[in-house]
C-alpha positions, 0 to 999 in steps of 0.5 A: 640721605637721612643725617640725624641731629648728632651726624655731621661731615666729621664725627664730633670727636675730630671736629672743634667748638668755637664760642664766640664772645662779644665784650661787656658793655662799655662806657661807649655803648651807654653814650652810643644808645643816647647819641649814635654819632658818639661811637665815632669819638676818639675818646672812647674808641677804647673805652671801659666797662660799665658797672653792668658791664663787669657783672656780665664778665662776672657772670660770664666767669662763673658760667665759664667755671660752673658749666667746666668749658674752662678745661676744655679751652684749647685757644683764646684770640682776642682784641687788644682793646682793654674791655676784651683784654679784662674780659679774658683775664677774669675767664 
């Protein structure tokens, strides 16, 4: 069988795309990379975002916006830890 890079088992128009979306950089991951025992600290179980971190929801956004995926969203699902919670709420 010769399947072109368009062809697949559903044509596209009844398929869905799914873009995953890993949460910013935390407070957690900057004390993690320094100390990798430190994920395991209660204290930052729910940590918040680091100044870079909020750039790349910034960036994030404006790609979201710019590239017109925000018209074409039909379900969001989501952590309920508050990095993912921020994330969302700036899409």
């Amino acid at each position: 069988m010769n399947s072109g890079a368009n062809e697949g088992v559903y044509p596209l128009h009844r398929s869905k795309t799914i873009h995953l979306v890993r949460h910013a950089q935390g407070v957690h991951n900057v004390v993690g990379e320094k100390n990798h025992s430190a994920y395991m600290s209660e204290e930052l179980f729910d940590a918040h975002l680091t100044p870079f971190g909020w750039e790349q929801v910034d960036n994030l956004r404006k790609h979201v916006h710019a590239s017109g995926l925000f018209k074409n969203i039909d379900l969001v699902v989501v952590s309920p830890l508050l990095r993912y919670y921020l994330l969302l709420m700036l899409m």
